[in-house]
N, C-alpha and C positions, 0 to 999 in steps of 0.2 A: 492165333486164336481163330477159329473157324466161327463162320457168321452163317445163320441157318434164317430162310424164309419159313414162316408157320406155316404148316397144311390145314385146310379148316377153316368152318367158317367162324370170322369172330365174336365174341360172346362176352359179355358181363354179369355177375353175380353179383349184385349187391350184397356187401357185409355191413353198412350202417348208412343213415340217412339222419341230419340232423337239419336245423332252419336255415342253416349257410352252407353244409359242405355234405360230402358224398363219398364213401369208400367200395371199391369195386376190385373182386379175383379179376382175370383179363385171361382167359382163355382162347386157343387158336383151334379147334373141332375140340376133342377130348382133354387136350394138353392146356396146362395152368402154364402163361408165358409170364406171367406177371401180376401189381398190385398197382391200384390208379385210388388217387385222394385227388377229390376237386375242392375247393374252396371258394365260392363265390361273394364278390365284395360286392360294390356297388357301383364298379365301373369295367370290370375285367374278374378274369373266372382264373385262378392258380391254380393249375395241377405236378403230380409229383407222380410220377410213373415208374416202378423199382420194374424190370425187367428182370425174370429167371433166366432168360433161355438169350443166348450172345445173338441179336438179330441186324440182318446187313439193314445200312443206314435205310436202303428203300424202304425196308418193310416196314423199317419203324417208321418213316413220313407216313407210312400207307396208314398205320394204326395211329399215328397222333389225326388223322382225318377223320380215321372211323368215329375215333372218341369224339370229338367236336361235332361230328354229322350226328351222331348214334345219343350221346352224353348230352354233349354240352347246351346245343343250340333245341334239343327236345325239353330242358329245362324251363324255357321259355323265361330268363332270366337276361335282363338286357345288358349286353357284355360290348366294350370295348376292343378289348382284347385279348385272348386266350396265350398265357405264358404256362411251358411245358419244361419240367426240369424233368429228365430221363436218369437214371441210375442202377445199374448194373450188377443184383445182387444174388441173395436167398433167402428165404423166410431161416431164421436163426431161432424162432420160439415164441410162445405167446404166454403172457405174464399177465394175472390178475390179480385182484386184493386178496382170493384166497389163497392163489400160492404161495402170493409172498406170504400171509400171515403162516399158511405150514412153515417157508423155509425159517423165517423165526423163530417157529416153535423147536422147529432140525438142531439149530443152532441151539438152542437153550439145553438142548439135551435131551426131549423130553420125545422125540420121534429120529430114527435113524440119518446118520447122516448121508447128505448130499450124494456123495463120493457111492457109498455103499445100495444109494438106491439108484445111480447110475447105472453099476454092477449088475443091477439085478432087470435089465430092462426099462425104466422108468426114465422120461425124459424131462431133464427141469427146467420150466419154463412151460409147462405144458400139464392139464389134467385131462388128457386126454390118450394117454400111451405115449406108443411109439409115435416121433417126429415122422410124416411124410418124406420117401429121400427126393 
């Protein structure tokens, strides 16, 4: 498995913001490296960092730093301790009430099925086209 440093400076994209927690793309210049969910309690800050792209251990201490310089401690939320569960994956699809209510409808008969609108381009899990590769 080849372990690659990002080129780039790094950067976050907020996808959601709610009164406890925080969802964030993690890009490295251009390149999407990953997804970060903070979750702040009231003694310590949980994060969940899905990583795309295989990164040697340095870079990833370098980026659990950024987060906590950049993230965490600009929240101004008084934390204990910052625990960082790292995991190694790819975005598989995003799923919402309307799709699932289509794929229901799929199933019932009343709109093509699944299989058939894979065929055709259509990606399920997604209204939005084609999955990003």
């Amino acid at each position: 498995m080849t372990t690659t440093t990002p080129a780039g400076r790094t950067r976050f994209e907020r996808q959601y913001r709610t009164a406890t927690s925080e969802g964030y793309h993690v890009f490295a210049g251009d390149v999407r490296v990953g997804h970060l969910d903070l979750h702040f309690t009231l003694t310590s800050v949980y994060a969940t960092l899905v990583l795309e792209v295989d990164l040697a251990e340095e870079a990833m201490l370098d980026l659990i730093d950024t987060i906590d310089d950049s993230l965490v401690l600009s929240a101004e939320v008084p934390r204990e301790d910052l625990v960082v569960s790292v995991y190694r994956g790819r975005a598989a699809g995003l799923y919402t009430d309307d799709f699932l209510e289509e794929r229901r409808s799929r199933r019932s008969g009343a709109v093509k099925p699944m299989v058939q609108a894979e065929q055709e381009g259509d990606v399920p899990g997604t209204r939005l086209g084609r999955r990003p590769n």
